[in-house]
C-alpha positions in Angstrom: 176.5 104.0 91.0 178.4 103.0 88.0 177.5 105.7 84.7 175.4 103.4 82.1 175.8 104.7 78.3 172.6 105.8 77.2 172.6 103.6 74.4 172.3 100.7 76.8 169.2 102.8 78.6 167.7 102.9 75.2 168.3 99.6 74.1 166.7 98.0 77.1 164.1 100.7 77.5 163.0 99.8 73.9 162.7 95.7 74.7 161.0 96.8 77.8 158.4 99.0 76.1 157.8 96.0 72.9 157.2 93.8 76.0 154.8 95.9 77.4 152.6 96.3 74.2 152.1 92.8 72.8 150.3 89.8 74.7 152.9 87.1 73.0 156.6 87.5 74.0 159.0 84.8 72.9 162.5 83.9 73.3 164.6 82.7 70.2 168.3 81.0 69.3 169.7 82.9 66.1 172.9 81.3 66.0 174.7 79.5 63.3 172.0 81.6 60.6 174.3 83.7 57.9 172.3 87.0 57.4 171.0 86.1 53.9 168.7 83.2 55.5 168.4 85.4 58.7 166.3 88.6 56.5 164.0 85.6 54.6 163.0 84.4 57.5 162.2 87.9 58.9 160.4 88.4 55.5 158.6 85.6 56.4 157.4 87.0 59.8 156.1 90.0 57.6 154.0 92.7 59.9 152.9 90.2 62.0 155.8 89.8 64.7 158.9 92.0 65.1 162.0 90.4 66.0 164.6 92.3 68.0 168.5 91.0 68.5 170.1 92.5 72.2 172.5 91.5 74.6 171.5 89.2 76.8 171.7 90.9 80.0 169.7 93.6 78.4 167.0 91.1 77.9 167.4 90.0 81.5 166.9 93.8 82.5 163.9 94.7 80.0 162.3 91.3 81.7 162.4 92.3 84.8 161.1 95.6 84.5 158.5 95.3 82.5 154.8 95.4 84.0 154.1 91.5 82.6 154.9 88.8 84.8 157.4 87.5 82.2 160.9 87.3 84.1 160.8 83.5 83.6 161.6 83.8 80.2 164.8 84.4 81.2 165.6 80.8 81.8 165.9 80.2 77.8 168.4 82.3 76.6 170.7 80.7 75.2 172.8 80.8 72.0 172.8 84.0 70.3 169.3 85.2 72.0 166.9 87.7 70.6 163.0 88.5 71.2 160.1 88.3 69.1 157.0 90.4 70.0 153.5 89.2 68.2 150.1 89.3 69.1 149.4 85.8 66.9 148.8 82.4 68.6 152.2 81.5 69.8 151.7 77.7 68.0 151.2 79.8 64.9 154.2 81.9 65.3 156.3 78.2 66.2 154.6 77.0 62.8 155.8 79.9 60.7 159.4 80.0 62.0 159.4 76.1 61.7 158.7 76.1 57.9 160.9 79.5 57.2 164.3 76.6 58.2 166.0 75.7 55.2 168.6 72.9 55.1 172.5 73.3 55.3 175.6 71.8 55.0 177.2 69.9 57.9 179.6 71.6 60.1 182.9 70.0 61.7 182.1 69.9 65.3 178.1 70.2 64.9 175.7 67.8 66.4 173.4 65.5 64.1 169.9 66.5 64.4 169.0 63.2 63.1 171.2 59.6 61.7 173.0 61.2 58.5 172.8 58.4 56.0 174.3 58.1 52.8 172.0 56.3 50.2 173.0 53.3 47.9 173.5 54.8 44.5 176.3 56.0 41.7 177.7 59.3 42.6 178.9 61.9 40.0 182.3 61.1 41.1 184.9 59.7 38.3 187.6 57.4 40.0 190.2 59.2 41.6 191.5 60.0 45.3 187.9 60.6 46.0 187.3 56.5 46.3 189.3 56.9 49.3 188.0 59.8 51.3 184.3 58.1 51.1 185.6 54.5 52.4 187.5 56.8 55.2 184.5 58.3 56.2 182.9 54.6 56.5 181.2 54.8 53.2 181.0 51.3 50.8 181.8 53.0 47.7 183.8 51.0 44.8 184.2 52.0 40.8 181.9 50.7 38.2 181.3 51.1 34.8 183.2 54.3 35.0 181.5 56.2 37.9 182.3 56.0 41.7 179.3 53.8 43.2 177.9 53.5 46.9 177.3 49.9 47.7 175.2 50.4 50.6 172.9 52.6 52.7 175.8 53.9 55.1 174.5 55.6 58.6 177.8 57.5 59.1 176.7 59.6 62.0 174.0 59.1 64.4 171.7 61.1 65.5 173.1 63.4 68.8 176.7 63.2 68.0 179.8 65.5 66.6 180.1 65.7 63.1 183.9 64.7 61.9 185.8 67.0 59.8 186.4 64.5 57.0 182.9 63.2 57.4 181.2 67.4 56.5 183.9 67.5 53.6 182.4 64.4 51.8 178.7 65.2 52.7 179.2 68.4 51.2 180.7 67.0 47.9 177.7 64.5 47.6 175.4 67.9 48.1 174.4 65.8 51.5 172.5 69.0 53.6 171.6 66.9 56.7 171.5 70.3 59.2 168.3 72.8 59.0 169.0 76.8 59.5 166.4 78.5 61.1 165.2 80.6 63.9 164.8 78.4 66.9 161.8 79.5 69.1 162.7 78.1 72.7 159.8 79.6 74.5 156.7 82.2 74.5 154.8 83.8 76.9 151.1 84.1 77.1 149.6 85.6 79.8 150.7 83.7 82.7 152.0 80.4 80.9 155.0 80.1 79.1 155.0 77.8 76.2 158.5 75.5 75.8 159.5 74.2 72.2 158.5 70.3 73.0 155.0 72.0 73.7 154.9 74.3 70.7 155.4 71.1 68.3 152.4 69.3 67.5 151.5 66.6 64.7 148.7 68.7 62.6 148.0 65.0 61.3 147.5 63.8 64.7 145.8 66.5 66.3 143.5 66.3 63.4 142.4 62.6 64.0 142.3 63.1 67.6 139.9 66.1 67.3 137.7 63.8 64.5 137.3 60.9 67.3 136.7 62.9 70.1 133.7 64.4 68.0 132.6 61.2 66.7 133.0 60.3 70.6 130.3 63.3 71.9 127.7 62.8 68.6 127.5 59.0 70.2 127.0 60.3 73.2 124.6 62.8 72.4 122.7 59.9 70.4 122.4 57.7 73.1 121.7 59.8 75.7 118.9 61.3 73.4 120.6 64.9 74.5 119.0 67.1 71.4 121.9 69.0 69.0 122.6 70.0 65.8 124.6 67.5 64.8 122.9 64.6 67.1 119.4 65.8 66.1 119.2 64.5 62.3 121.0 61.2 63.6 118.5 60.4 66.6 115.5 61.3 63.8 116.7 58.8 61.5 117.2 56.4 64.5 113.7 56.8 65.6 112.6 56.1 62.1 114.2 52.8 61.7 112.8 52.0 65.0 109.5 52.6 64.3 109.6 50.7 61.0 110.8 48.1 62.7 108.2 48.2 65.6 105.2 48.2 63.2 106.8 45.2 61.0 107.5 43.3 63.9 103.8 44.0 64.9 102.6 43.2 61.0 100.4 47.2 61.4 99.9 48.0 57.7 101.2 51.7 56.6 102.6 52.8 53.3 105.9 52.1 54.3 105.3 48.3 55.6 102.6 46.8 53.6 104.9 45.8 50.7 106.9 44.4 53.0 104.7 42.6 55.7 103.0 40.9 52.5 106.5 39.5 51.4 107.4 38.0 54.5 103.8 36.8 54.8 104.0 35.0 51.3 107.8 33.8 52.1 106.5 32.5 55.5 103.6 30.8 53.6 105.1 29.5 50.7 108.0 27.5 54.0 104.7 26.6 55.9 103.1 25.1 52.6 106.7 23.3 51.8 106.3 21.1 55.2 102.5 20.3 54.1 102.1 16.8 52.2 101.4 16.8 48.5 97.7 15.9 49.2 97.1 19.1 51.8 97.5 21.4 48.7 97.0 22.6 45.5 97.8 22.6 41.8 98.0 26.6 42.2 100.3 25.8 45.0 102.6 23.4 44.2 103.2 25.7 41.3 104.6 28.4 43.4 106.5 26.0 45.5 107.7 24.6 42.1 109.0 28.1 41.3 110.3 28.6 43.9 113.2 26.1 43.9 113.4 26.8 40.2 114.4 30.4 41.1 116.9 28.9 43.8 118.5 27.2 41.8 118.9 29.1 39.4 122.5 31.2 38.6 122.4 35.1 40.3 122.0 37.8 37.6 124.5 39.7 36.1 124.6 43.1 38.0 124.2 44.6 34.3 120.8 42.7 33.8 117.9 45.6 32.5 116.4 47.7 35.2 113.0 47.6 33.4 113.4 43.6 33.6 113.8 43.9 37.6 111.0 46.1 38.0 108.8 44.0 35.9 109.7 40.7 38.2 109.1 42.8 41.6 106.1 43.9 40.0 105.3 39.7 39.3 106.9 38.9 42.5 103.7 41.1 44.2 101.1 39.8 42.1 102.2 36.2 43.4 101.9 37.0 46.7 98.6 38.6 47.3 97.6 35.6 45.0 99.6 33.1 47.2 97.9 35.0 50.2 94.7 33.4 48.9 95.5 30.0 47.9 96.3 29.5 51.5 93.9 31.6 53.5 90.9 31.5 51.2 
């Protein structure tokens, strides 16, 4: 057998052994990230995860040896690969290394994330040879009043294709940053289930709503079922109240909580009945209160800023009428 430096050994005995002793294990892309952003980001990470740059065959090795069924990881190396060992929740660990990207200049020859646009606007630009190198890069640009101005919104790559030379120089000299620089987690293990990017990357927004209606969902279940909780429980108590108020309204049975108003439905429905009746089947008392009554209808609403004393002194009238309507009728 071929001699192996013992360098290598120890490198790949040392990936192994992180392996070994965390339960998340992920695979990142650290290409393209200069070292300044590179040691924020790893700042970022703090204690919680520890980030380890190797070959990648000696990934490959530590993978297979380890005592973790993890060698599928090995399908996602790619770019400049590295490890990251954690024992945090791996959508946690995508989180953090999503918000630690910070945004760069474009590249010659890099893809578009995204459609780069360039917005309407006036540029710092005097006239000058500059004009020329934004209409070449397919940007409306013209002089006024002085100052080099963009005409229009320009799209002048779209999203998934190679970023022309002339086209970084100009977005760099408009202070354009349309790429992002960060560590690019391609996939964790957990367990037995590896995690890919696309599944990692979740709308908090979303999630949040679609938690919210799938609890409102279970409390109307619960409710309607009658199944007894202690979020359902308040709900079906109030439910059975307004039931049973409206049971014993319906069925005119007196209690402190229906008497006031089975007596104003009773005078309401007397005062209609009596409103059919011919002037000679009633009363001076009577046609009174009827006589109020379309006085009061026609009458303007109130001003929502009317006294509160003055309400509680008509609901206070409004109950002396009744009982006394009560016995014009049935006495």
């Amino acid at each position: 057998m071929p001699h192996v430096a013992d360098w290598k050994k120890e490198k790949v005995a040392d990936l192994e052994n992180l392996t070994n002793t965390h339960e998340i294990i992920g695979i990142v892309n650290l290409a393209d990230i200069p070292a300044p952003q590179l040691q924020t980001m790893r700042r970022s990470l703090g204690k919680d995860a520890i980030l380890r740059m190797s070959r990648k065959n000696f990934i490959k090795i530590a993978l297979e040896q380890s005592d973790k069924d993890v060698e599928g990881l090995a399908d996602y190396l790619e770019g400049q690969p590295a490890m990251v060992f954690t024992e945090m929740n791996p959508f946690k660990l995508f989180k953090i290394l999503e918000d630690s990207k910070t945004e760069a200049p474009a590249k010659a020859g890099s893809i578009a994330p995204a459609d780069i646009v360039v917005p309407a606007g006036d540029t710092s630009f005097p006239p000058g040879p500059i004009l020329g190198e934004l209409q070449q890069a397919g940007i409306p640009a013209k002089i006024d009043k002085g100052k080099i101005v963009v005409t229009d919104d320009a799209t002048v790559v779209s999203e998934g294709e190679e970023i022309p030379k002339n086209v970084a120089d100009i977005l760099t000299k408009l202070e354009i940053h349309p790429m992002e620089v960060g560590i690019d987690l391609l996939a964790v293990c957990e367990g037995d289930t590896i995690y890919t990017a696309d599944v990692l990357k979740i709308d908090e927004e979303e999630t949040r709503q679609t938690i919210a209606n799938a609890f409102q969902s279970a409390l109307n279940l619960s409710v309607f079922a009658g199944i007894l909780n202690s979020e359902s429980t308040p709900v079906l108590i109030q439910k059975a109240a307004n039931e049973a108020l409206n049971l014993a309204l319906n069925a005119n049975i007196l209690t402190s909580e229906t008497t006031d108003k089975i007596l104003g439905k009773a005078y309401s429905q007397m005062l209609a009945l009596a409103s059919q009746l011919s002037e000679d089947a009633t009363d001076d008392e009577l046609k009174d209160k009827l006589s109020s009554q379309a006085t009061v209808a026609a009458a303007p609403v109130a001003d929502d800023n009317d006294d509160e004393v003055e309400e509680e002194e008509e609901e206070e009238d409004e109950e002396v009428s009744a009982a006394a309507g009560l016995g014009a009728l049935f006495g």
